[in-house]
C-alpha positions as CSV (number, residue, x, y, z in Angstrom):
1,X,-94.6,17.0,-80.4
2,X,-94.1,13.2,-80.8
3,X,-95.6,11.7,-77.6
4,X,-95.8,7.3,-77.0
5,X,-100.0,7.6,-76.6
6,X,-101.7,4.6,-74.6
7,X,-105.1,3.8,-76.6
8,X,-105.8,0.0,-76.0
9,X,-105.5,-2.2,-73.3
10,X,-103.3,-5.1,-74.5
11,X,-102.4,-3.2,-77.8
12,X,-98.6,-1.6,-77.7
13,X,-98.4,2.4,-77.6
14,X,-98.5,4.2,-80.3
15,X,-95.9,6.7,-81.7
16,X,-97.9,10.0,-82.7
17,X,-97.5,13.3,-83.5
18,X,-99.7,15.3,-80.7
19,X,-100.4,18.7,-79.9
20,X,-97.9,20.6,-77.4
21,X,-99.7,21.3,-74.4
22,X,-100.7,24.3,-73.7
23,X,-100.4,26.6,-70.3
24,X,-103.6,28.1,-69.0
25,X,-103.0,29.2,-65.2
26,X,-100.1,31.1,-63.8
27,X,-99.2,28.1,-61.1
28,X,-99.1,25.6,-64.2
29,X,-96.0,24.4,-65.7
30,X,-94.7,23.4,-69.0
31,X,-91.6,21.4,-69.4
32,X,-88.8,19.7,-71.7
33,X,-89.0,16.5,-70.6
34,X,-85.5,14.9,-70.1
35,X,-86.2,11.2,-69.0
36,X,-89.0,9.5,-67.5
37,X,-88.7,6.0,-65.7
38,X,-90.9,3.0,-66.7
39,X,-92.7,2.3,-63.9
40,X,-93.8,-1.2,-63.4
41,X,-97.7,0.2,-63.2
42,X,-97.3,1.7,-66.3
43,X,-96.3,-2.4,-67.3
44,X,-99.6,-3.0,-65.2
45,X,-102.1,-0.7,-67.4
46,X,-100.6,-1.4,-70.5
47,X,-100.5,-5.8,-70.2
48,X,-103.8,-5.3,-68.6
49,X,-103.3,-6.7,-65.1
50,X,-104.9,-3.9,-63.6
51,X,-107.7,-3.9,-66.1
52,X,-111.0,-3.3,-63.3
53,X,-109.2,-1.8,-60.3
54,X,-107.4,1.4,-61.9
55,X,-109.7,3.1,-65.2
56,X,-107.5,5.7,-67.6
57,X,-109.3,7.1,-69.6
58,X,-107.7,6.5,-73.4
59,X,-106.3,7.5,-74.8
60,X,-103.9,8.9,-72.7
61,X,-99.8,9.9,-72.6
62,X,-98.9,7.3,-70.0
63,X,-95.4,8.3,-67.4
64,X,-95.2,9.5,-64.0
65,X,-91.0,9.2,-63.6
66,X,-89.9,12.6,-65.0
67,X,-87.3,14.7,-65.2
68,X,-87.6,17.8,-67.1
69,X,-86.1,21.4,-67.8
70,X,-88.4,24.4,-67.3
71,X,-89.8,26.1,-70.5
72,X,-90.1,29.7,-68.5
73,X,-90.5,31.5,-65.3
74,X,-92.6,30.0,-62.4
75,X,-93.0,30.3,-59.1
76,X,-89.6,31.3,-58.1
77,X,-87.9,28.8,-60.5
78,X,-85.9,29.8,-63.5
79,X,-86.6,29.1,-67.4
80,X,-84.3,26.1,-67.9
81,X,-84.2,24.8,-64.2
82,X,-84.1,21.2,-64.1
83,X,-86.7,19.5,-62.1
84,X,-88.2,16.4,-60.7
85,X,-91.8,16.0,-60.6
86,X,-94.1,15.0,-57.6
87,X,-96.9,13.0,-59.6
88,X,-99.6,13.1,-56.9
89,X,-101.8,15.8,-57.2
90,X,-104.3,16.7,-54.7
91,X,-107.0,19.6,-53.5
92,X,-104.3,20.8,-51.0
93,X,-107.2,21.1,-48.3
94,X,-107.6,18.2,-47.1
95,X,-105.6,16.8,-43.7
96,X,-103.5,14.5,-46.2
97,X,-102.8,17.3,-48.4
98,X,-102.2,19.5,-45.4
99,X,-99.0,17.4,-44.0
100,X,-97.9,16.6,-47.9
101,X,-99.6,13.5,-48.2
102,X,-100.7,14.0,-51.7
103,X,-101.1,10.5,-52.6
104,X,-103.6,9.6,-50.2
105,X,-105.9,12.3,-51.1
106,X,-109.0,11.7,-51.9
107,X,-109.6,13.9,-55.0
108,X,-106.2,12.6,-55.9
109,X,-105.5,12.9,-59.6
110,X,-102.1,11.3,-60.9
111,X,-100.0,12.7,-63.4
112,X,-99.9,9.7,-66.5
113,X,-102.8,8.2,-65.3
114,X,-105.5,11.0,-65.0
115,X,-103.3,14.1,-66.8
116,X,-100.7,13.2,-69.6
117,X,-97.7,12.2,-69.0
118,X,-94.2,12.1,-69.4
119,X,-93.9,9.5,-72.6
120,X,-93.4,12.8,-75.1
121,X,-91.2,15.4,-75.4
122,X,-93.5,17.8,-73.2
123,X,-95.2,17.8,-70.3
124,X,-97.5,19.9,-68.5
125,X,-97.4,20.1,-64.5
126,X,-100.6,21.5,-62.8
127,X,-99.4,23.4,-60.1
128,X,-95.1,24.5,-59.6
129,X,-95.6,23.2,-55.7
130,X,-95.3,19.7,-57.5
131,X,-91.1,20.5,-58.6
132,X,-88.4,19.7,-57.2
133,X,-84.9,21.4,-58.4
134,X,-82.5,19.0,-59.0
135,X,-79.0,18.6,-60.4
136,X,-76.9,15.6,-62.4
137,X,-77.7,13.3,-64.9
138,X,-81.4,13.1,-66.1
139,X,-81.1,9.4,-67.0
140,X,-80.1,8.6,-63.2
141,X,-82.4,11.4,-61.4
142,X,-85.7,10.1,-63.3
143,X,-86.6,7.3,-61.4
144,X,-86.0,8.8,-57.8
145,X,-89.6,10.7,-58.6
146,X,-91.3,7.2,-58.0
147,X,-88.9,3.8,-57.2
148,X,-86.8,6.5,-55.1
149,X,-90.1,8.0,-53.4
150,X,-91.4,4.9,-52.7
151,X,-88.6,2.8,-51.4
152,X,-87.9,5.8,-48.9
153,X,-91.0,5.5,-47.5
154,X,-91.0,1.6,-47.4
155,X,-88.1,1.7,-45.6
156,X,-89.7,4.6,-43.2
157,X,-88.2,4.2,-39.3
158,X,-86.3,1.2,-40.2
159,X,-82.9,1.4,-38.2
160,X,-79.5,-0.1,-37.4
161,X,-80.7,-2.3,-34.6
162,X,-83.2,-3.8,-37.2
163,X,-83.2,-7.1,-39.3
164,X,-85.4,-6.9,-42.4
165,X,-86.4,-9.7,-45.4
166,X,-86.9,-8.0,-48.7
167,X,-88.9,-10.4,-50.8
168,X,-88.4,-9.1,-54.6
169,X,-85.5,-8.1,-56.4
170,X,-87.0,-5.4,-58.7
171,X,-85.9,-1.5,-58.9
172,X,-87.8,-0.3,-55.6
173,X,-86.5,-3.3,-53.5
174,X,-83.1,-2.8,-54.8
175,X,-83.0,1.2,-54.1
176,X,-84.6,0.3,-50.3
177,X,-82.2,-2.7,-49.9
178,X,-79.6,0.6,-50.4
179,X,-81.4,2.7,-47.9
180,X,-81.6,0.3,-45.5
181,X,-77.8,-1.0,-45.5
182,X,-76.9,2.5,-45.2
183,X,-78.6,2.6,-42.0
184,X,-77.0,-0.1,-40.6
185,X,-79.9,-2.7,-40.8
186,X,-79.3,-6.3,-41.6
187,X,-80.6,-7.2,-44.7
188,X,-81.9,-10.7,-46.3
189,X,-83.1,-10.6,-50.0
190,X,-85.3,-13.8,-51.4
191,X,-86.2,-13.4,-55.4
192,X,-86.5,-15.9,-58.3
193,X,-83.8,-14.0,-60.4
194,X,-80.0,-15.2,-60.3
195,X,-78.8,-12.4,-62.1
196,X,-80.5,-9.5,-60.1
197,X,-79.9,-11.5,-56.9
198,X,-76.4,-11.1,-57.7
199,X,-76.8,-7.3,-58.0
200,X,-78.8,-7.3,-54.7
201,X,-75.5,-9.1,-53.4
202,X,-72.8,-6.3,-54.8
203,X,-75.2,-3.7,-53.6
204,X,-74.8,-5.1,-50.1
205,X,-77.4,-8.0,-49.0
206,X,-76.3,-9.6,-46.2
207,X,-77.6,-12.6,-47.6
208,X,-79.5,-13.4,-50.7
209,X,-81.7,-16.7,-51.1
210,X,-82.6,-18.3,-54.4
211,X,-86.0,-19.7,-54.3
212,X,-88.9,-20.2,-56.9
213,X,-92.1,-18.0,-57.1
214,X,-94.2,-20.6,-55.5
215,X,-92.0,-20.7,-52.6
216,X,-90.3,-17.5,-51.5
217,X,-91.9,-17.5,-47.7
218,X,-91.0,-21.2,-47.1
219,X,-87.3,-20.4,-48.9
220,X,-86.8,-17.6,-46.1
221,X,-87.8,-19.3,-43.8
222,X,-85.7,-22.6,-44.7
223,X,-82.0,-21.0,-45.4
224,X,-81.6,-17.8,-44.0
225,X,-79.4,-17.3,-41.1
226,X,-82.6,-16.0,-39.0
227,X,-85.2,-17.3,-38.0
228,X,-87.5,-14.5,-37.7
229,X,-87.8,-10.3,-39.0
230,X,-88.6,-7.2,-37.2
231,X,-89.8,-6.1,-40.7
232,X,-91.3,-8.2,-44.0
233,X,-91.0,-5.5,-46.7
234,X,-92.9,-7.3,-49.7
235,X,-91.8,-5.9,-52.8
236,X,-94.4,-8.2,-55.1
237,X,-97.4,-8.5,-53.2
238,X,-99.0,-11.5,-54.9
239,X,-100.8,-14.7,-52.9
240,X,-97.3,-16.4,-53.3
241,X,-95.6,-13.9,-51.8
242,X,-97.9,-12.4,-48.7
243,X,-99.0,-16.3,-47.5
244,X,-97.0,-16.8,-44.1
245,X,-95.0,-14.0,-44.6
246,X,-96.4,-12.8,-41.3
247,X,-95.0,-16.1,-39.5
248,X,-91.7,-14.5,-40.7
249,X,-92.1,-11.8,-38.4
250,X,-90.5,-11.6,-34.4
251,X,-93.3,-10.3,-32.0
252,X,-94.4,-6.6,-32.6
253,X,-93.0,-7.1,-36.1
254,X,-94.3,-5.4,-39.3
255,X,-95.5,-6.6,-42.8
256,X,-94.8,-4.0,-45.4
257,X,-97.1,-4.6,-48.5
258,X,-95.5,-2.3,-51.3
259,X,-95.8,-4.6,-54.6
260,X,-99.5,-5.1,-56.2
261,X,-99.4,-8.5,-58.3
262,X,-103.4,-8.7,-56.6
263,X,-102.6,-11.1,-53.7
264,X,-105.0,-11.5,-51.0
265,X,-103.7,-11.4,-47.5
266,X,-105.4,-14.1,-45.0
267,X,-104.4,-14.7,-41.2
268,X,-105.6,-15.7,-38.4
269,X,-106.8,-12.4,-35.6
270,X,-104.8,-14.6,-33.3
271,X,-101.9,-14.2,-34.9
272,X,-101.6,-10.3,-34.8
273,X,-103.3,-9.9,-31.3
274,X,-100.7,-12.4,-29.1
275,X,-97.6,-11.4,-31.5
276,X,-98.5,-7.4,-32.0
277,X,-97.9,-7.5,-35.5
278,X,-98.8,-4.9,-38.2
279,X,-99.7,-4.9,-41.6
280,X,-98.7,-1.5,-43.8
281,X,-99.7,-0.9,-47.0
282,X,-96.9,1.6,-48.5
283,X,-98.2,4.0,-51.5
284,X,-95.8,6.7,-53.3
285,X,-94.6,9.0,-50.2
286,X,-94.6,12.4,-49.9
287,X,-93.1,15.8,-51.3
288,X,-90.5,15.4,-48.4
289,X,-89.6,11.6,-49.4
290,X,-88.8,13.0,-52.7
291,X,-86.4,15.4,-51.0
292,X,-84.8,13.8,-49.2
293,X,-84.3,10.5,-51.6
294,X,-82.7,12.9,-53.4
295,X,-80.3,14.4,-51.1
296,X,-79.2,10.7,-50.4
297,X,-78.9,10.0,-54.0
298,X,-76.5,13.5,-54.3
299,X,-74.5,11.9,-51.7
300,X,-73.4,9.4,-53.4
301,X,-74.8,6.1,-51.8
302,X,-78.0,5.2,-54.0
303,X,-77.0,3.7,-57.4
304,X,-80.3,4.3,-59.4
305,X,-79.9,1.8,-61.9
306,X,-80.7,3.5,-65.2
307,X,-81.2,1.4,-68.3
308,X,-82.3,4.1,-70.9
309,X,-84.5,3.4,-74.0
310,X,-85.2,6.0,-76.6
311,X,-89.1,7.0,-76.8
312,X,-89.6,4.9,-79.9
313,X,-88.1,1.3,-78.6
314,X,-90.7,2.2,-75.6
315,X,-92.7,-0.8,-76.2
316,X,-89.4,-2.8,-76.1
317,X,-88.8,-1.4,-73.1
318,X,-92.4,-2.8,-71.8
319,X,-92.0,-6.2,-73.1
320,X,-88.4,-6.8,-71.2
321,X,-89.6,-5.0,-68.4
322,X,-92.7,-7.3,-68.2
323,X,-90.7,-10.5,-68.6
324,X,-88.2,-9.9,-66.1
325,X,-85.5,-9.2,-68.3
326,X,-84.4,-5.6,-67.1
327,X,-82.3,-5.0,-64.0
328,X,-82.7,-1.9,-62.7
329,X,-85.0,0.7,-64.1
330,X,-85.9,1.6,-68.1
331,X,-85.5,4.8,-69.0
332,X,-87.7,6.4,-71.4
333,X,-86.0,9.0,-72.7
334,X,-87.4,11.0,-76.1
């Protein structure tokens, strides 16, 4: 099968011809992969800014996004079923496991980072408890298995009553910027980008606000119509974006860390102990995120954004992606 096959930091993936994987337990699956969204950490590994802090073993069939149609029986799904795939894979006996957690267990093992992935025409999915049956278009579905996932759990108790600052304008701040107007919260977006700011704006912002990299905190803070948050969701999480953002915040207010440019986050105790603020760190989400981020998506209020790529322009698709240049999410499809 022809695969896109990760073997050098810093070096583009190669096209190859690899070996179809092969099922060897009864809970495993095999599938005809459909689409699979570039994520931005795929960007990460492959550009090398992650180089130290996350080791893949090369070389390696990167893609965690995917969509794909059953290749036989399993579990109680149906040869041909089309599925999404859960990418977190963990013992399943440990308390995180236990309440569907995956992501934060500790023997957690990703699909495209420690199995291959979905950059091919095949895929193999340790365990069926990982699917979730889906219907629609593959192209538009893919990227709910990780942008979706993970702007549903950013976004996590956030209600109408609530006034949030979304600092980023990439795919998963533009799906929760979605979520979040559908439940009624105000929302202010802050980004660098005209052009996607302008799509944050359509997709309902209650106010977007131009500002430079350097300055997005000080931007916020300087020309949107409040003065303070009950929630910071920081969709970049680099030194630029997490210094003051706490300030941002009304008392018992929450920083929501989701983006992972390597920033460091300083403040003073004093801060958090007389203003009862919190600091999140947001990670995937669970099986159930991925449920229901898709229910809302088959409703028909979560515009996913697909911009699709064929398997052999991948490494287009990373160079666009990592200069900004893509709004909305690249679809890999092969």
């Amino acid at each position: 099968m022809k695969a896109a096959v990760f073997r050098e930091v810093g070096h583009p993936l190669s096209i190859e011809e690899v070996p179809f994987p092969r099922r060897e337990s009864e809970r495993e699956a095999i599938l005809k992969v459909l689409a699979t969204g570039l994520c931005h950490g795929d960007v990460h590994l492959v550009t090398g800014e992650w180089e130290g802090d996350i080791i893949v073993e090369t070389p390696r069939i990167l893609g965690h996004e995917i969509v794909g149609e059953l290749t036989h029986d399993v579990g109680g799904l149906r040869k041909g079923q089309k599925v999404l795939v859960y990418s977190s894979i963990g013992c399943g006996r440990c308390k995180y496991c236990k309440a569907g957690k995956y992501q934060f267990c500790e023997r957690v093992r990703v699909i495209g980072y420690h199995y291959d992935g979905g950059f091919a025409e095949y895929v193999k999915v340790p365990d069926f408890r990982y699917l979730l049956p889906v219907e629609g278009n593959p192209i538009e579905l893919a990227p709910l298995a990780d942008a979706g996932v993970t702007a549903y759990n950013a976004t996590e108790g956030i209600g109408p009553s609530d006034e949030v600052l979304i600092i980023g304008t990439g795919t998963v701040a533009l799906y929760a910027l979605q979520i979040l107007k559908r439940r009624g919260a105000f929302v202010s977006v802050v980004g660098s980008s005209i052009p996607k700011l302008e799509v944050a704006s359509k997709l309902g912002s209650d106010e977007v606000i131009q500002a430079k990299r350097r300055n997005y905190v000080e931007k916020a803070s300087e020309k949107s119509s409040r003065r303070r948050f009950d929630y910071v969701l920081d969709f970049v999480g680099a030194d630029y974006s997490l210094k003051d953002a706490l300030w941002l915040l009304r008392n018992e207010g929450e920083l929501r860390v989701v983006g992972e440019f390597g920033g460091y986050v300083h403040y003073p105790e004093q801060l958090l102990v007389l203003r009862g603020l919190k600091i999140r760190g947001v990670l995937y989400g669970s099986f159930q995120d991925l449920a229901e981020v898709y229910r809302i998506y088959r409703e028909g209020w979560l515009k996913t954004l697909p911009v699709p790529f064929k398997l052999e322009e991948i490494n287009d698709a990373i160079n666009e992606s990592h200069e900004g240049r893509i709004i909305g999410r690249p679809i890999i499809v092969p």
